[in-house]
N, C-alpha and C positions, 0 to 999 in steps of 0.2 A: 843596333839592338843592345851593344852591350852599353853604347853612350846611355841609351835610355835607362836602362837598370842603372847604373851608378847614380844616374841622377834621382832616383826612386830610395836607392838605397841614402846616400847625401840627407834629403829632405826625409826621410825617418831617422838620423840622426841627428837633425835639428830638432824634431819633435822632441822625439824621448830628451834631448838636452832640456829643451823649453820648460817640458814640463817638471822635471825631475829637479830646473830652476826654481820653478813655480812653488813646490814641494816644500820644498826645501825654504822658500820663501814664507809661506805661510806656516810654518813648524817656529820661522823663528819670529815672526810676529806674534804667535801664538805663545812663545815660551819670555817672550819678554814685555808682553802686554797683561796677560793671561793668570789670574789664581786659580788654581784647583785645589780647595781645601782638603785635608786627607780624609776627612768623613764623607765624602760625597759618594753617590751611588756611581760605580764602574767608572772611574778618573781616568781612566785612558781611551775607553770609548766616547767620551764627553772631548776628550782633548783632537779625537780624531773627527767627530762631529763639527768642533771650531775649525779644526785647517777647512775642512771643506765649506765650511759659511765664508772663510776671509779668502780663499778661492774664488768663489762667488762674486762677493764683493770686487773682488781687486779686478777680474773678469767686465764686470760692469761697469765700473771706470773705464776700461780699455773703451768699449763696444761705445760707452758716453761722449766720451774724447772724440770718437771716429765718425761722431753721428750718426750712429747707425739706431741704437736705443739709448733709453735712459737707464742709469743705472737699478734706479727703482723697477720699469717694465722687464729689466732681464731677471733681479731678485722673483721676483710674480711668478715668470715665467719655468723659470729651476723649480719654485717652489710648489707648484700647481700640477694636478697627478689627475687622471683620467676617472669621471665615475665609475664604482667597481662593477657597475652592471646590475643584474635582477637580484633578489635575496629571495629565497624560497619562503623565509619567517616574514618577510616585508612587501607592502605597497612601499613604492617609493615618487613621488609627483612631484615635479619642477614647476613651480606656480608663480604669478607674478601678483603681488598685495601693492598694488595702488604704485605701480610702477619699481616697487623693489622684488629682485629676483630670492625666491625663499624654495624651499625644500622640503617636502612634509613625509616622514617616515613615520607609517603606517604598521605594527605589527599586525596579521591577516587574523581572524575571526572577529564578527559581529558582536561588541561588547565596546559599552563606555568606557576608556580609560584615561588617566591622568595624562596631561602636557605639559613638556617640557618645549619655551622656546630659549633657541641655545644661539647667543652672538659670539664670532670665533675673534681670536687672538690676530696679534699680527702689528701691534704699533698703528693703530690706524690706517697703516697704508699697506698690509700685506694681507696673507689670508684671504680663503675664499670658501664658498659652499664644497668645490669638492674638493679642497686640502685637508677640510674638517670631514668628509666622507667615510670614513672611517671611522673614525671616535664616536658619530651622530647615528651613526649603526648600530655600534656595542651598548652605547645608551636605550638605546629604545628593545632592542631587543631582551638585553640583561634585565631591564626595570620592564618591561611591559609597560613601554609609553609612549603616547605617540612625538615625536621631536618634530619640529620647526627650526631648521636649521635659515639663518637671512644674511641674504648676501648684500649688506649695505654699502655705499656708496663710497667709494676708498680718500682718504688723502694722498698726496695735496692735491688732485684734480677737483675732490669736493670739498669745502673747506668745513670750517666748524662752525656752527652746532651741525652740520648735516649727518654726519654717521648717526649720532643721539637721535636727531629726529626721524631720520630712515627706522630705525629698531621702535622707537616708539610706534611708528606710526603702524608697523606690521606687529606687533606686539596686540594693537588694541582693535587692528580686523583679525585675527587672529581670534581674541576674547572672543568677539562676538560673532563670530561663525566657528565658535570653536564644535559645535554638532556634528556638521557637516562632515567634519575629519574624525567621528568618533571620541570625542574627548568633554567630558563633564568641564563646561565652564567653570564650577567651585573653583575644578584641581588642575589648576595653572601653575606653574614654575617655571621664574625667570633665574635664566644661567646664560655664564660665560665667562672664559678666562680672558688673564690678562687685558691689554685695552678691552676687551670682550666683557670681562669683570667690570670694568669699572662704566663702562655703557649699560649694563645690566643693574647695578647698582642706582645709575642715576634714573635708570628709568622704572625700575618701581619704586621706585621714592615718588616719581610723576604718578603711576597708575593709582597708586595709593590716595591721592588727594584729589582722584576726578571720580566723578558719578555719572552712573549711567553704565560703569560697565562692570564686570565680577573681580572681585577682588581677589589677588595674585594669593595663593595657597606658599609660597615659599620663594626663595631666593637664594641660589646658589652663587658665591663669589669663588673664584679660582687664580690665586695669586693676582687679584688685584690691585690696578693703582688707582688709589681714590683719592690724592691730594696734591697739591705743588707747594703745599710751603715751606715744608722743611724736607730740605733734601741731604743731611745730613743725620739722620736718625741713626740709630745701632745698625741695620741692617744694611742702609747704603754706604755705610762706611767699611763694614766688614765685609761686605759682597759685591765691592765695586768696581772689581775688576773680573769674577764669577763667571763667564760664557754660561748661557749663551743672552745675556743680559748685562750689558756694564751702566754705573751709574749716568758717564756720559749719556749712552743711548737713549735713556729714560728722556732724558730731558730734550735731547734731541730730537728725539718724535713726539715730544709736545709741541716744542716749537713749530717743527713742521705739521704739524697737526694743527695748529692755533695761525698758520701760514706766515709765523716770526721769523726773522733774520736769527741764524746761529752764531750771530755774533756775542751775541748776548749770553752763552751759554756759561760762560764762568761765571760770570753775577748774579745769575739764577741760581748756580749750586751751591753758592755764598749765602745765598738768599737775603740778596738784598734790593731785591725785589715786593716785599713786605713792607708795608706801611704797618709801626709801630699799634697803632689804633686793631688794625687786624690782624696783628702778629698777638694780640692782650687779649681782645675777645676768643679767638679760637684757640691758643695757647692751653687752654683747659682739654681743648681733645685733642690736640699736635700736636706733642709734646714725647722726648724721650723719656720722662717721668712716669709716661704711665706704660712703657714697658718692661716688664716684669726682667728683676735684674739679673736671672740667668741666661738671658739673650743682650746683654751687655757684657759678660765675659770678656769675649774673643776679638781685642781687638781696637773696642769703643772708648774713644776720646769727646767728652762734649765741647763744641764747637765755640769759636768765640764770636763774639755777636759782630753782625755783618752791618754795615756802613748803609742806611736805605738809598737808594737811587728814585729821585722822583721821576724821571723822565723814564727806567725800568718798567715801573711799577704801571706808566700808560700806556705802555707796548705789551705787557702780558699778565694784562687784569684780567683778563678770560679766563684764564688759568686760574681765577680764585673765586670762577662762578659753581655754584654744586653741579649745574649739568656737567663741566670737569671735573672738579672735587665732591666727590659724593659726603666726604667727613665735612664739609663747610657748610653742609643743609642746616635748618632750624630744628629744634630738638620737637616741635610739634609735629614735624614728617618723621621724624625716628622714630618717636614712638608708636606710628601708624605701621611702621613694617611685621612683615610676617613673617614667621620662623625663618629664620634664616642658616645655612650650610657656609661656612667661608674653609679654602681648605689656603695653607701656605706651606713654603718649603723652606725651610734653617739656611739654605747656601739661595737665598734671592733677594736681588735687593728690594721688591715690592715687599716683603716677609714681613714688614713694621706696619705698613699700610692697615693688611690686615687685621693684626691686632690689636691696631689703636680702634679700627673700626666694631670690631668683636667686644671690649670695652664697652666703647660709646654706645652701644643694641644692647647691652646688659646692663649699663646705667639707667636704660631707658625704659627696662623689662620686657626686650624682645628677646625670644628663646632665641641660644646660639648653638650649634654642633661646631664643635671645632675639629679639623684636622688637621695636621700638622706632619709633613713628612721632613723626618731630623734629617736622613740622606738625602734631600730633594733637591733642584736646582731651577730654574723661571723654564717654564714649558714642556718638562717632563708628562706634564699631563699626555700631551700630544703624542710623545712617543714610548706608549704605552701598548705597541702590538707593533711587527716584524722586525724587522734586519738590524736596525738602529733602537730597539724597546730598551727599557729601564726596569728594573722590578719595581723600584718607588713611582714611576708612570702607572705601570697596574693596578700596583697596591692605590695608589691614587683614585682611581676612575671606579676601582670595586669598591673605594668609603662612598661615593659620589651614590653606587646603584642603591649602597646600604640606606646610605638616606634618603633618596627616592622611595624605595620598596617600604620605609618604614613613614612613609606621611598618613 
């Protein structure tokens, strides 16, 4: 009996060792990979949110190595939280639109009201219907609207265009059975953060130029990425090392998104990947020029012109189609779009994205609401209610209801 205890006691000393390894492991890849600018909202809850991401991570290599999962299904898997169950203010219906799993929350009384369909964040390969369960609640219930939350098709198991064409495709049965769900076809609005933005982005730039179905009432972008060709702008440079977003990643989940070899990833962020020819035409909207120079402050050096790689440029030209880049569309879709909400945060590196694109809708004469949170960081939106919330996450999601409730 007593062999057995020691040995009980033995292997809980190993643990607590492992772990307190582990800890201590991820404190200092965090402290030496890691900025935390001092304006950011709550810097040491942010800092404690990264150990537990490169926990995560490093977890997942393990479990990858062992063949047990892929690093990516165990990320999924941490990250993905149980439906919260019935809502007294909500219908809530698990549906499937032409083979994509979608989500329709229903505030309860008989009354037409505005849609909102909302694609979630994640780099393409994360994120799911109920990780966003939460957030796609507070929306609907705060704005009195009914939400479509779609569970598209993840990377890299489904390659590209496919997440775009999944949202499109539940976007446009959606329109047209929008009765069914209580909601006036007029008053449609398309949303979603990050990858979620820029899905959302390319695809009512699409709705916009097809007939036959009602035309989107508005357009919510949420720290969106809309472009790959300079990846050296004020914001990527000053926030590129930023948790919970670093500039590498960006690119990273393009490539795997585009199902590119990450070999390539330094010469992408050189961008030398850009054929001259279309580095000059779109140079007028991608451009550190036309961001306004108090977000050049902190930091920003303009870059020195990068050396083109022809043999680059045929490995990841996808990357410079608008259903990726939404700012590479023709200026006669621009000025088709419809009011549009883009909200960004001072400490993310997408932060430029936005504003080149808020610009180019305003050269265009499409209304802009801008928000802009100065303490913000890439996916606060998300944690904007319990254990791990943000005031700038809140403050966030209550501009989002403002501009819903005021369409």
């Amino acid at each position: 009996m007593l062999l057995v205890f020691n040995f009980f006691v033995i292997l809980l000393q190993i643990l607590i060792i492992s772990f307190a390894l582990l800890i201590t492991w991820a404190i200092y890849c965090d402290l030496s990979k890691s900025e935390i600018p001092p304006g950011i909202d709550q810097p040491m809850k942010l800092r404690i949110l990264n150990w537990f991401l490169i926990l995560v991570s490093f977890l997942g290599k393990i479990l990858e190595n062992l063949h047990l999962c892929t690093e990516i299904h165990f990320y999924r898997y941490i990250q993905e939280v149980k439906r919260m169950g019935e809502d007294p203010k909500l219908d809530i219906r698990d549906l499937v639109f032409e083979d994509i799993p979608v989500r329709v929350y229903q505030p309860r009384g008989a009354r037409e009201r505005r849609g909102v369909i909302y694609f979630h964040g994640g780099s393409w390969m994360f994120g799911s219907i109920n990780s966003y369960d939460p957030l796609c609640r507070y929306i609907a219930k705060e704005s009195d609207s009914v939400v479509l939350s779609v569970g598209y098709h993840l990377a890299p198991e489904e390659k590209y265009p496919s997440q775009y064409k999944d949202c499109l495709t539940a976007s446009i049965h959606f329109m047209k059975t929008a009765k069914d769900y209580g909601v006036d076809p007029a008053c449609i609005v398309i949303c979603g953060d990050s990858a979620g933005g820029n899905i959302a982005a390319s695809v009512c730039q699409a709705l916009v130029t097809r007939s036959g179905i009602p035309r989107p009432l508005a357009q919510i972008l949420i720290y969106p990425g809309l472009q790959a060709i300079d990846f050296n702008l004020p914001s990527y440079q000053q926030n590129r090392a930023v948790p919970i977003l670093y500039r590498e990643n960006v690119i990273g989940a393009a490539l795997r998104y585009l199902n590119k070899d990450l070999s390539v990833l330094e010469s992408v962020m050189q961008g030398c990947h850009v054929p001259r020819d279309i580095r000059m035409r779109f140079g007028k909207w991608i451009s550190s020029e036309n961001i306004p120079s108090e977000f050049k402050v902190r930091g920003y050096k303009p870059p020195t012109a990068a050396s083109y790689e022809d043999n680059l440029y045929e490995v990841v030209k996808q990357a410079l189609e608008p259903t990726f880049s939404p700012l590479m569309v023709d200026d006669v879709v621009v000025g088709q779009l419809p009011k549009t909400c883009i909200v960004t945060c001072e400490y993310d590196v997408l932060r430029d994205d936005g504003i080149l694109y808020k610009k180019r809708l305003e050269d265009n004469r499409v209304p802009v609401t801008w928000y802009h949170i100065e303490n913000g960081f890439h996916g606060v939106i998300s944690l904007f209610d319990g254990f791990l919330s943000f005031p700038s996450g809140k403050k966030g999601v209550d501009n989002i209801i403002t501009f819903l409730k005021d369409l």
